[in-house]
Each structure stands twice: as C-alpha cells, then as structure tokens.
N, C-alpha and C positions, 0 to 999 in steps of 0.2 A: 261456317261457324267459327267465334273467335277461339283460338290456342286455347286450354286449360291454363290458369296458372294457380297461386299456393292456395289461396280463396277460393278456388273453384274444387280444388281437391278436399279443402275443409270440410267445402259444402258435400261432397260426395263422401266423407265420414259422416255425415250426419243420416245418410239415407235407411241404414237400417237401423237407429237408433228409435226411429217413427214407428217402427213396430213391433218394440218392444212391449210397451201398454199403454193404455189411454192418457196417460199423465205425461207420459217422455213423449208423446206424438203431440201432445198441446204444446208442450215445452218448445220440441224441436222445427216445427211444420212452420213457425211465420220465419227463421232463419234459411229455411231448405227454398222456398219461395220469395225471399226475396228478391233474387237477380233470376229474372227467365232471358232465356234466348231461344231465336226461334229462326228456323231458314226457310223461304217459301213457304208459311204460316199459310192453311187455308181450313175455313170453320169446318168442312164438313172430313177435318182430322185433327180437329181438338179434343183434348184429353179430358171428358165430360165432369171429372172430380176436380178439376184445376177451375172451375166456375167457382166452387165456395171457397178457394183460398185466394181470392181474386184480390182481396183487400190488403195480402199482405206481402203485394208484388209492390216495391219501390220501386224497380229500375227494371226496363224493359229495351231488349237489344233485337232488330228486325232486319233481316235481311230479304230484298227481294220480294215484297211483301206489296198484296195490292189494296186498293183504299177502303174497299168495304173491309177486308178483313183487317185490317188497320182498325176502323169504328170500331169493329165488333170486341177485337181483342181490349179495346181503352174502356170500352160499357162497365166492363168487369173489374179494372184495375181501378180502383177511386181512389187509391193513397198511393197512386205513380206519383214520383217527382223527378223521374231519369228517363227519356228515351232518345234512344239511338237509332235512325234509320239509314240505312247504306242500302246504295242500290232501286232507290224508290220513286216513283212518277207521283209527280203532285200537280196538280193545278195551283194556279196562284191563289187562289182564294181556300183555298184547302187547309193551307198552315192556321189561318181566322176556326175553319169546324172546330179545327184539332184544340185551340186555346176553348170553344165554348165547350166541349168532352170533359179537357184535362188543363180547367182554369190553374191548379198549383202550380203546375208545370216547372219545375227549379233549372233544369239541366235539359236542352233540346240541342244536337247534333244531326243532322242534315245530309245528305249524300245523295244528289239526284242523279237518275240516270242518264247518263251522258251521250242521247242520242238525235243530234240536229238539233239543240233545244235551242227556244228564240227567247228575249228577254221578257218577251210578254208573257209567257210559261210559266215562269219563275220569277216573279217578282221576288225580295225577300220584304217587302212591307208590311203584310198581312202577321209577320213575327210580331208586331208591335202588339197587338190583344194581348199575349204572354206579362202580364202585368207584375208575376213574381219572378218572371226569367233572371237567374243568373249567370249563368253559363249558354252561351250561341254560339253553333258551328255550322256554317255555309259553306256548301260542297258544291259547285255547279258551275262548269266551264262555260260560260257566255259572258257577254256584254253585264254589268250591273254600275246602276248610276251609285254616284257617290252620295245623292240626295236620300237614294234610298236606304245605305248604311246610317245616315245620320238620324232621320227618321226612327229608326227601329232604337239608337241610341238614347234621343231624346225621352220615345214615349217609354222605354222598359227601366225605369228610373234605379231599378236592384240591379242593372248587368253588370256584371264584376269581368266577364272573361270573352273578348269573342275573337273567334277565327275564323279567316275569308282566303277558300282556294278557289279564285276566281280567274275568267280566261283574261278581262280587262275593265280597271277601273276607269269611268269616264265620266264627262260632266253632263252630255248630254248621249241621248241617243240619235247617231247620224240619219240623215231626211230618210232612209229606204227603212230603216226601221220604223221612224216615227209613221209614215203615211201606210206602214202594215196595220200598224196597232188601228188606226184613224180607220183601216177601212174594214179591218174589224167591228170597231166600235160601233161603225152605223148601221150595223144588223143589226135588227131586235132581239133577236133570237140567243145574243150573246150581250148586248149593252149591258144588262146589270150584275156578269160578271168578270169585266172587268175593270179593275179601279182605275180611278187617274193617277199619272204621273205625277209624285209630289214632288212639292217645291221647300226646303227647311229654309227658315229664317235664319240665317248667323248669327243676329244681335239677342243679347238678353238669355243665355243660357249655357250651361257646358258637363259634361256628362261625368258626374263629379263620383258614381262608384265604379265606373269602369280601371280595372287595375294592370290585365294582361289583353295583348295586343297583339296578332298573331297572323302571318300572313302565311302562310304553308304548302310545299308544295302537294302536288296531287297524291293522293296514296293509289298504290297497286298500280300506277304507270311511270315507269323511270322518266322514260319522255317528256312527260308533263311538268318539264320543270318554270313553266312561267306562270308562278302562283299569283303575282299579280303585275299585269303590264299594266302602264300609265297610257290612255287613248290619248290625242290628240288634242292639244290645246282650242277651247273655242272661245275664252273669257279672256286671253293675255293671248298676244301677239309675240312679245318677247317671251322667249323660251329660251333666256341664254343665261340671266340675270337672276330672275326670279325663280322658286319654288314651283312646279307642278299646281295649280287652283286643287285638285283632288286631295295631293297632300296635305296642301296649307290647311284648308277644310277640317280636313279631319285630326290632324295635329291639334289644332287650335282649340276642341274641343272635348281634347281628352288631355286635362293637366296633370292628372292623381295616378299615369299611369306606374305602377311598380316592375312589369319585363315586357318585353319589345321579344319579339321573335319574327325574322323574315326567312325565308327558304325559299331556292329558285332560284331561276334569274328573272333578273328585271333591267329594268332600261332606267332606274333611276340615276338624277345627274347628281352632280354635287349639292346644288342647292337643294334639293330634296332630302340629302341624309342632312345637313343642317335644319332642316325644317321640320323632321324627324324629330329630332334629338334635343332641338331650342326650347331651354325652359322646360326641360323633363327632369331636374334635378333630383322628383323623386323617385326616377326610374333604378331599380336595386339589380336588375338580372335581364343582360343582352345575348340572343343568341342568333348567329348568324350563320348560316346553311349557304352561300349564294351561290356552292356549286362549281360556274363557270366566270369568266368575266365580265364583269357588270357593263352592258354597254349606256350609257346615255344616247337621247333623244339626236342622232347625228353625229356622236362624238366619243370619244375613248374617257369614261372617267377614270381621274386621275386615280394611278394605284392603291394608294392611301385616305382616299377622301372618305368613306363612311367610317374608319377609324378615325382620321382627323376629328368628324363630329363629335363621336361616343368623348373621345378625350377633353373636348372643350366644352359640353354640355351635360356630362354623367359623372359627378365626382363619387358618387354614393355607393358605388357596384359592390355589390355581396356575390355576384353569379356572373362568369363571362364565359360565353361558347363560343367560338367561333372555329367552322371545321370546312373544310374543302372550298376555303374563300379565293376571291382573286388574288392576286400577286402584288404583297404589300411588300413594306419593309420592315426590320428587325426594329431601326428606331420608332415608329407608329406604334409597334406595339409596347415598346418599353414607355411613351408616353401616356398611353392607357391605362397602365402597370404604375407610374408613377403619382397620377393624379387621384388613385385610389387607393387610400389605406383601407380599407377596412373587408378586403376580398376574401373570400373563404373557399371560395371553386372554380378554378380557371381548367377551360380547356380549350386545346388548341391543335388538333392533331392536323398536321401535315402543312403546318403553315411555316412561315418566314420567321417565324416567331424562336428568336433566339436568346443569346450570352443575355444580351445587352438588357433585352426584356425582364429577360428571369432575374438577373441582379434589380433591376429594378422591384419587381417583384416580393425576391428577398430580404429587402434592408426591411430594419426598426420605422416602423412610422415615427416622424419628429418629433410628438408630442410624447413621447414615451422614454423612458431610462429602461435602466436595467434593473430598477427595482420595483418597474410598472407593470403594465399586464405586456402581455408578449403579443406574437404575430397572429393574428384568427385565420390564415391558410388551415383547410383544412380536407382539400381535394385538389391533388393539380395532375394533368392528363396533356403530356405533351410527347406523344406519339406519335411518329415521324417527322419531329423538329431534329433538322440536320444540322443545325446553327448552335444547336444547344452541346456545351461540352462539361466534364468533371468541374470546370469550377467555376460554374455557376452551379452546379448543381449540388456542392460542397455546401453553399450559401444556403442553401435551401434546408437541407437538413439539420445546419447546425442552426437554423436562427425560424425554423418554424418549428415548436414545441405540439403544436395541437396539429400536427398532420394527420391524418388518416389513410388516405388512399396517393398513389404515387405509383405513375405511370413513365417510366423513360423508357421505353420500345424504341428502338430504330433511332435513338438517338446516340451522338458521340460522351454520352454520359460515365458510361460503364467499364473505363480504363481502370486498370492499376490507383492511377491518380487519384480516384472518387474514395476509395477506402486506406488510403494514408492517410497518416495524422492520429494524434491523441487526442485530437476537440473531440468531446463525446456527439452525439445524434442528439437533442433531449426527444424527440419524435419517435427514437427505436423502442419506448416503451409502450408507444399508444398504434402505433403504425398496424391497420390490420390489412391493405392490402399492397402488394408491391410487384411489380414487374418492369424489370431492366433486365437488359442482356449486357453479360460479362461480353468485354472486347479486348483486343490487343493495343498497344499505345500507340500505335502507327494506324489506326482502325482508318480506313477511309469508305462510306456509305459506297454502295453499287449502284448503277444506273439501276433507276427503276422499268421494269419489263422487259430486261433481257435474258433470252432463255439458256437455261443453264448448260446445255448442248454447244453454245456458242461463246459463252461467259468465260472470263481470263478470271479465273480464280485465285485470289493470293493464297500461299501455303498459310496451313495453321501454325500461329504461333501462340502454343498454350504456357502459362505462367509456371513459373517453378516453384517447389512445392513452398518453401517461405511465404510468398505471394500469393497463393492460392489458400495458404494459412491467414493469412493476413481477410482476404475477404473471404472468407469462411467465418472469423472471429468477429467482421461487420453485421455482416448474414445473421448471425444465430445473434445477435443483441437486438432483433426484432420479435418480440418473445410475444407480441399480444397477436402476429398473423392470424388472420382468418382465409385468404387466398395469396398463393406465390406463383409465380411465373419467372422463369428463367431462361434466357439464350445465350444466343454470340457468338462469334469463331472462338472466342475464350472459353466457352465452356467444359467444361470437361466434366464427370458422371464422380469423380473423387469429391470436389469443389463440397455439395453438399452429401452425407453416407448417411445423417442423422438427424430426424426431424423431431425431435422432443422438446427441442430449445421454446419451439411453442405449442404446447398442448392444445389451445384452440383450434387449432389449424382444421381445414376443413377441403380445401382445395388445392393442389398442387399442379404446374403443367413445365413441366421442363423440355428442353430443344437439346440437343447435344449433337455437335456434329460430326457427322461422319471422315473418317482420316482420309480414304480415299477418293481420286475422285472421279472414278471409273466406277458408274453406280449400275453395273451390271445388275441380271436378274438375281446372282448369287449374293452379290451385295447387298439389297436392296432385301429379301430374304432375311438374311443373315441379321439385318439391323433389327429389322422386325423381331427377331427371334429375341436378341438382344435386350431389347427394351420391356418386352414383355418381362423375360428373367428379370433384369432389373429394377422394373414398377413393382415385380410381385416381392423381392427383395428388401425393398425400401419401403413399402407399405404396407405390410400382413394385414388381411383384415377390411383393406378399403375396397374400392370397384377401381380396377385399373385396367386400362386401355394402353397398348400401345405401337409403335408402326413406324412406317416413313415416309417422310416427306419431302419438299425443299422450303427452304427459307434464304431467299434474298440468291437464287439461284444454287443455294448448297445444299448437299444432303444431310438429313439429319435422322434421326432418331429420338421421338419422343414418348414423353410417359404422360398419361390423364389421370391423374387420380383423384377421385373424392373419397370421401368419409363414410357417405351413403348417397340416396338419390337425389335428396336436397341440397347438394352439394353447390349444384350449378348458382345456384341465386346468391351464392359469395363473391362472384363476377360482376 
C-alpha cells in the first residue's frame, strides 16, 4: 500500500467526524471516499456499506488485484476518473472492457506484471477507446512497436501527459515474434481476440494536446534502468547520420510538447537527442535521470551531446533537472545556462556543472536594466557540484532577488569568501530554504567512497571568532527560513546559539564535527550525548534527535530538529 502522506492524514481527521450526526456524515462521507486504495482486493472481503458510497469514489489505487475483481470493484464506482493499477495481469483486449465499465476515464496508469510477458499479451492499443484519456502511464518490460504509441496518440485526442517504462522501442516486431502471434492467430479458439498489428499513417495529423513526455525508469528495481532502448533499425540502413525511425516518428508528432523527462539508460546516438529537441521551442521543463553513460548504437556518444541539443533547440526553460548524468562539461552547461533567461529551477546534483555555468546563470538577462524586473531564479540545487565555488555563488545571491530555495552541499561554496562583502543578498529576505556547509579556505572535496578507517584527514581549521561573526551576521539576515541545514569542517556549534532571527523557521539539521579523530566507542558516545544536550538547548519545545555519524569520511555530531511532526515536508 502506498506511504500515508498530508492528504491522506486529512482524510483520516475526517473519520470520526462521520459520526457525529447525520448532517456531518452527509457533509463529510463523499470527502472520506474519495481516494480508496486497495492491496489484493477480492469480493468476497469487501466492506458491504462501501457499495452505496460507490459514487463518490474519484480515484481508485489497486494493487495486485485480479480482473474479475477489478470489474466488480469499477460496477460500483461510476464517477471514477483516476485509476491506478500496479502489479496487474491483463490481456490485451482487456484495457478496451475497462474503457466500456469506465468510459470517463481521465487519468489511467498501468503497471503489468512483469513475468515472461510477450508483446502479444500486452498490446497497448486497446488504450485508444479511452476517448477522455488524459494522463497514460505504460508499465511493461517487453518489445512495444512504436505504431502502437502512436495509435493510442492519435485516437485519445485530450492526452495531455504520457509515460512509457518499456524493455525496447521498435519499428517492427522481429520474424520469431511475428510468426508467434500468426500462429496464434490461426486458432479459432483465439482469432477474435486478438487485434492486428496497426499500421499509423505519418501524413495528415499530429497530436496537438500532448504536453509532457516521459520515458522513466522502472520503479522498485534499481536494475532496470533501460527505460527505453532503441531496437534495431529495419527502415534506414544508415544508422550513423540519421535519427533512430522510432524517434523521428514520434518527435514529429508531438510539436506542443511543454517537459521532456528521460530516466535510464539508453543507447541514444547523437542524432537522436537532436531529433528530440528539434523544433520543441515550446518545451519549458527538461529533466534528465540517465544514470550511467549513454552509450549509442556501436559507439561512445559524445560527452556533451544531449546538452548540446537542449542548448540549440530549448531557448524557453522555466525547469532544468539534470542529476547522475554522463560526464559532460562545465562549458555545455553554462551554454544551456546562457541561452535561457527566463529559468526559475535549475538542478543539477553531482554533475560537472560549475563557475562557469553558474555565472552564466547569474547575470541580468539583456533586455533588462536595473530599473526593470529582476532575475525569476527561484530554486537552484547544486549538490555535489565540485566545480562550483564562493564566487560564483556570490553572483547568485546578490543578483537573484526572488530566490527561495538554495542548495550548496558538497560544494566549494561555503568559504569565508562567500560572506564578505557589504553588497547586501536582496534574496535574504524571501530565502525560506537553505543548506551549505561552512568550509575552510583551502577546502579541498574528498575522494568520494573512501572509508574513513583509511581516509588522510586534514586537521580542522575553524574560523576565528571575527569570522565566524562575520557569517553568523550572513546567516541571521535570512529571516523568512522555513528549513536550514548546516555542515563543513568549518562548522563549529558557536557559529549559530540563536535561532529567532527567523520565527518561521520549522526545520533545522546541523553536522558539527568532531575534533578528534580517533572515534572510539567513548567518542562516539560522548558525541551523541553531546548533541542531544545541545538540540535540547537550542530548541526547547521542538522534537529533537540527535547522534553520530560520518560525513565525507569525518566524524560528526548532529542535531534534527523540527517544530513538530510536520516538520519533515519543509525538506
């Protein structure tokens, strides 16, 4: 069953409000049933009174669930327009019952069971009856033709959103499949259920509300990260020059797209992330998962080539994600960075993504003065960018006004350098979440995975106290905080004593490290014991946690504290 999250705790304030009196239970009962979920659903332990409020179920979430009881549970719900299936065996023709049950249908997500399934099993054709479909999500590790994405495009003329975690997109299905299906086919016994392989016409059409575009890798299997490989060319011979037929295909018909999401890896070449990206100018939000390194069809793509695209073909970005990508460079990203004014949420954890970028990032769009509107930055998340230092990140604070959130973890951001100066922040007044680690001016990052047992540790060198005044007097002109986070070998437990500077505040997590570095049992004890006094010290009144750990191979000592138990959702 899925996590509880704040909606679902609402919903569980609502429960004994139902039995108060007649009137609060009409009130509250179509709210309490709107969202059911169900794991291993089967009729004969269905809850006999949930029959008459059947009507006032929207969104229906099924886990493991088999197809009669599937029917039985849709008989009842007539104003579904959300279901969610994970885990579920369907025949191909089965998605067609489900559209005559539950013609509104808005929102259908998909998750079949992923055992030896053949492509005749799973067609996804049969989605096309969904005549109000707006949202489609295809779960299903096998072969799926690209005809048949297009198909389901064409005929669901409202689809606004769909994602495909598939084993491999292809143009046709290879001979050993095709003469399965064929000799299927010529049983009686089965001929009329199963469809034929369509064929879409390219000319004369293009799927004009599709907006978001999503290729994803598998959930609940790390492994599965080849959310979608490209089969084998069987329309172009040349595979060196040209674009993937699958891609071109499907690019071609989807112009209005607004975000692009790929996860995984895959085997796209170069001309495929240009064929991607061609003539999507009105694409506003890229995000990019790939993981590992992108290999093409025989050959290494080049480091930078699916940034190359986004930069020559995406001038419009309001949204950039890109996190555990191949190994690009600082400039690809600052060109990305440069040809887009108008970005409000960049993130980039762990990439190559540096100075050079972030200045770019930084500056005044051209068309603007300084008595115009200012920078629309208003999330950036650059979390184990090692490239990134105090001054670009100087840039950043002093010339984006509408910041909100701001992440420099693990970066060389957080020297001395980054809080000198009399330029004011204009951002410290609106700033509600922030985490950097205090460092020393010589900081240099640690190899990543060395264990601290073996680790040559540099001594701590903490700032004197002017210094530590100096970013203290930074610190506390962030007055609108709602979450703070603190590290670094610089940190020190003096640094911040007083957190009033912002009343708001809700979440706190500080790192403080430990002097020694001999983290015997007594040490390691003793930190704990520490931190505890300290959190309860500094926060009277909140839920604090505290303990030891390592970070970056050193010992530390930290505090958790929130406000209360809602604390966590300011993260």
């Amino acid at each position: 069953m899925p996590k509880a999250n704040k909606s679902d705790n609402c919903i569980n304030d609502l429960k004994p409000a139902i039995r108060v009196n007649h009137t609060w239970n009409t009130i509250w009962v179509p709210y309490l049933y709107e969202k059911l979920s169900f794991c291993e659903y089967q009729q004969t332990r269905s809850y006999p009174k949930m029959h008459s409020y059947g009507h006032h179920v929207k969104s229906l979430e099924l886990l493991s669930i088999e197809w009669n009881n599937l029917a039985f549970l849709l008989n009842f719900t007539t104003s579904l327009h959300s279901l969610f299936l994970h885990c579920t065996k369907l025949s191909t023709l089965q998605p067609q019952e489900l559209a005559e049950i539950t013609p509104q249908l808005r929102v259908l997500h998909i998750t079949l069971k992923q055992h030896s399934l053949k492509p005749l099993e799973c067609q996804m054709t049969p989605v096309s009856a969904f005549k109000h479909l707006e949202d489609f999500y295809w779960n299903v590790l096998t072969d799926v033709r690209i005809d048949d994405i297009l198909f389901v495009l064409k005929s669901c003329s409202q689809l606004q959103s769909l994602a495909l975690t598939i084993n491999l997109l292809v143009e046709e299905l290879d001979e050993a499949k095709v003469e399965e299906i064929d000799g299927i086919k010529s049983s009686s016994l089965v001929a009329d259920a199963v469809p034929e392989l369509v064929k879409v016409d390219d000319d004369g059409w293009t799927s004009t509300s599709l907006r978001v575009l999503s290729w994803v890798s598998m959930p609940f299997r790390a492994s599965s990260w080849n959310s979608v490989m490209l089969g084998p060319r069987q329309s172009c011979l040349d595979d060196s020059k040209q674009p993937h037929p699958c891609v071109r295909r499907l690019f071609q018909h989807t112009p209005n797209l607004k975000k692009v999401k790929i996860s995984g890896e895959g085997n796209f070449g170069p001309q495929d992330w240009d064929c991607m990206f061609d003539n999507q100018a009105s694409v506003q939000e890229i995000e990019l998962d790939l993981r590992v390194s992108v290999i093409g069809r025989g050959f290494q793509v080049s480091d930078s080539g699916y940034l190359n695209a986004v930069s020559r073909s995406c001038p419009n970005l309001k949204k950039f994600i890109a996190k555990l990508i191949p190994p690009t460079t600082d400039e690809a990203f600052a060109e990305v960075m440069r040809v887009n004014h108008g970005l409000q949420m960049v993130s980039v954890k762990h990439t190559e993504f540096g100075d050079l970028a972030l200045h770019q990032l930084a500056r005044l769009p051209p068309t603007l003065t300084s008595a115009g509107s200012s920078h629309s930055l208003v999330e950036l998340d650059v979390e184990g960018c090692l490239h990134i230092t105090s001054h670009s990140a100087i840039e950043i604070l002093e010339n984006c006004p509408l910041l909100r959130s701001l992440n420099l973890l693990g970066t060389r951001a957080g020297t001395i350098e980054l809080f000198k100066g009399c330029k004011p922040w204009p951002c410290a007044k609106v700033l509600e979440r922030l985490h950097m680690d205090i460092q020393p001016l010589d900081y240099q990052p640690r190899p990543y995975g060395v264990g601290w047992r073996q680790a040559n540790l540099p001594p701590l060198k903490p700032y004197t106290l002017e210094d530590q005044e100096l970013i203290r007097e930074r610190l506390c002109s962030f007055t609108s905080l709602l979450g703070l986070e603190l590290g670094g070998d610089a940190m020190t437990s003096e640094i911040l004593e007083d957190f009033s500077f912002a009343p708001k505040l809700r979440k706190v997590v500080l790192f403080v490290p430990v002097k020694s570095n001999d983290y015997s049992s007594s040490i390691i004890q003793k930190a704990g014991e520490m931190a505890q006094e300290r959190g309860a010290a500094l926060f009277p009144n909140w839920i604090v946690a505290g303990g030891f750990s390592y970070i970056s191979s050193r010992g530390v000592y930290f505090i958790n504290a929130v406000i209360n138990k809602d604390g966590h959702l300011v993260f």
